[in-house]
Residue, then its C-alpha position, 0 to 999 in steps of 0.5 A: x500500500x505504501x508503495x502504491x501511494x508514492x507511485x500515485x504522488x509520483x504520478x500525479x507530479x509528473x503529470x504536471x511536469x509533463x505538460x512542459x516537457x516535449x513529447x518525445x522526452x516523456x518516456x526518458x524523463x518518467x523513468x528518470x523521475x520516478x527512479x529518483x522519487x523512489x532514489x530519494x523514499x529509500x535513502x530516507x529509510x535507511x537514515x531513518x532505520x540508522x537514526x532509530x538504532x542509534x535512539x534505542x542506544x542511548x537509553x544505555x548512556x554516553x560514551x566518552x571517547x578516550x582520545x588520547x588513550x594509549x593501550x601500550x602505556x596503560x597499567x592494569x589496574x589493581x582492584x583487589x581488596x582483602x575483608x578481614x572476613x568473608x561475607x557472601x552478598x551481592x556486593x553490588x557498586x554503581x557506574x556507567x557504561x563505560x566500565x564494560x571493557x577495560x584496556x591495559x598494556x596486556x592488551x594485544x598479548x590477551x588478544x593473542x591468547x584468547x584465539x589460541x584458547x578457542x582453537x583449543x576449546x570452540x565450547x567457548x562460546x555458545x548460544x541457544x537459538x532464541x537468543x540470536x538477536x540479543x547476540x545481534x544487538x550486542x555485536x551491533x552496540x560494541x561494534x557500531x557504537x561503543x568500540x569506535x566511540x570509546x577507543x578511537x585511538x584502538x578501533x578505526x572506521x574503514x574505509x574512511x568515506x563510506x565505513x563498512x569495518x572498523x580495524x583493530x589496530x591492536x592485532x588488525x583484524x576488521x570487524x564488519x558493521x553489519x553483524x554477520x549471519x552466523x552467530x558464531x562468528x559473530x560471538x568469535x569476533x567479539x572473542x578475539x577482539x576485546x579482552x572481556x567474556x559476555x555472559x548473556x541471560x534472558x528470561x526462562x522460557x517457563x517465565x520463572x528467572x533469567x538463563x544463560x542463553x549465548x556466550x564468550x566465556x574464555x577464562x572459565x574455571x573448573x568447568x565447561x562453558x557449554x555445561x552452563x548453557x540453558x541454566x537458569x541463574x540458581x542452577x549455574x550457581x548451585x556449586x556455590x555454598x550458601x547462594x540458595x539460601x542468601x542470593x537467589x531470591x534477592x539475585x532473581x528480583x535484581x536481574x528482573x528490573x534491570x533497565x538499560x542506563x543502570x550499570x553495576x560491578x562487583x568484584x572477587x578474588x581467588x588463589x590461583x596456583x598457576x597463570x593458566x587463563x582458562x582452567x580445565x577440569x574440577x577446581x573447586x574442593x567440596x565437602x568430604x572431598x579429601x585434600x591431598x599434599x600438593x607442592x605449590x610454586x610460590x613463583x607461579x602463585x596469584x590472585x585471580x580477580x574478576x571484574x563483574x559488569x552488568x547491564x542491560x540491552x534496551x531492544x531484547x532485554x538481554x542482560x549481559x555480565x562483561x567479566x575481565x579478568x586480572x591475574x597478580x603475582x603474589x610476590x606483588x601482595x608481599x611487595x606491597x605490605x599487604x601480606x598480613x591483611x591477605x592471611x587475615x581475609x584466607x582465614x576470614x574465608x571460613x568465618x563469615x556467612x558462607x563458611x563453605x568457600x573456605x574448601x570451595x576456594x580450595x584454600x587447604x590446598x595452598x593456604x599454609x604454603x600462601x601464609x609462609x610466603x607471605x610472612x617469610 
């Protein structure tokens, strides 16, 4: 019907342009007017359709471009902090949406170790069918708005005229701005071209809480990402000791009123006992499982630090955890004085809501050995 009302406007038009034109020119001159009355109808509905994705973007909040931000010069920051006991609560602090990635002089080194992580685990990323267009509306948001807007000395619009990629100059791979038909190439770029894993929820389909329904998910712990693929919030979590009995309620009601422009972080340690980013097979030491003498290399023993960003998408209702990953040698805890405050928070593991995170963090595996260094 809309078609056929601007054929008649172009119609009625050109009759009154017809009674100044010389009748042999008619037939040219139609053609070339309607083409361009239609020329014009489409440009219009492009910038139209470009204009309504860049509104629906906004309810996310401003960017604020990094112009002079060098990656290669960048220190990783440091965001651990020791609690003399240990208490299992959401722990939730707000920011804005410019604290979804985070770029530091690892950068292109991270980048280069999350595609060899893929070549040897592809179950690093992941999606259910119905979740194709919130995989859709991330990919377009980072890479049609916030890659080139927050790191324009990183991501560049190429070609320069008429922009149909924006290069990484950090390990020059091109994204393209359309997002690819396939998911998971789509997923694979993000992958490998910013050092954050997206976890990505939305509602069950039976309506009761939200699941994990699309992934990157390169620096897992102890377990297969694909295990997680489906769960509703309370069953990814049923490993953690006391999470039924004080975050899954109160963690449901959050993640249902969610809106886009609200921005929150958390963050959490752990002992590592090697460098590895993603960590296969069990990890965790629970009840009744017996512990057995493990020799640790203090040279290769660090603090494991997750950053937790979440926040919503404002067309899907995705609600998407970006998680960045940060690894301290424990010289550094030792060298900074902080060693006291460290042991007082591993025997604080045991003593606050959730005493089973003392086993669950593995801590009779590594803590006399942590606290003898660390007093040495």
């Amino acid at each position: 019907m809309a078609a056929l009302n601007l054929l008649t406007l172009a119609i009625q038009q050109w009759n009154t342009l017809a009674l100044l034109l010389a009748p042999g020119s008619l037939a040219l001159c139609f053609w070339i007017y309607v083409k361009q009355f239609y020329g014009v109808s489409n440009q219009s509905k492009t910038s139209k359709k470009k204009d309504q994705k860049c509104d629906s973007f906004k309810s996310m909040g401003a960017i604020e471009p990094l112009t002079e931000f060098d990656w290669k010069t960048q220190e990783e920051e440091r965001i651990y902090k020791f609690n003399p006991k240990y208490f299992l609560t959401m722990g939730l602090q707000n920011t804005d949406i410019n604290w979804i990635t985070h770029v530091d002089k690892q950068f292109a080194g991270r980048l280069s170790e999350r595609q060899k992580i893929l070549d040897t685990h592809p179950a690093a990323l992941g999606y259910e069918p119905n979740a194709v267009p919130m995989v859709n509306e991330l990919y377009e948001y980072l890479v049609q708005e916030y890659f080139p807007r927050r790191y324009p000395t990183i991501f560049k619009l190429t070609p320069a005229e008429k922009p149909t990629h924006i290069l990484n100059t950090a390990n020059n791979d091109k994204l393209p701005l359309e997002v690819p038909d396939n998911p998971t190439e789509a997923l694979r770029l993000l992958a490998v071209n910013i050092d954050e894993d997206f976890l990505m929820l939305l509602p069950s389909l039976d309506g009761d809480g939200y699941s994990l329904q699309s992934f990157v998910w390169c620096y897992p712990v102890g377990f297969s990402p694909a295990d997680k693929l489906g769960l509703k919030l309370r069953e990814a979590h049923k490993p953690v000791p006391a999470y039924k009995e004080k975050l899954q309620t109160s963690m449901d009601r959050y993640f249902n009123r969610l809106e886009p422009g609200k921005v929150v972080y958390r963050v959490n340690w752990a002992v590592a006992t090697s460098s590895d980013l993603c960590v296969d097979g069990e990890y965790h030491l629970y009840e009744g499982q017996e512990v057995t003498d493990t020799k640790v290399d203090m040279q290769d023993c660090w603090i494991r630090c997750e950053l937790q960003t979440l926040f919503a998408l404002p067309k899907t209702g995705g609600r998407i955890l970006s998680v960045h990953l940060y690894l301290y040698p424990l010289q550094e805890i030792k060298d900074q004085g902080l060693g006291e405050q460290m042991i007082e928070a591993i025997q604080g593991l045991k003593e606050g809501n959730a005493p089973g995170f003392w086993r669950y963090k593995r801590a009779p595996v590594w803590q006399d050995q942590v606290t003898a260094f660390l007093r040495s």
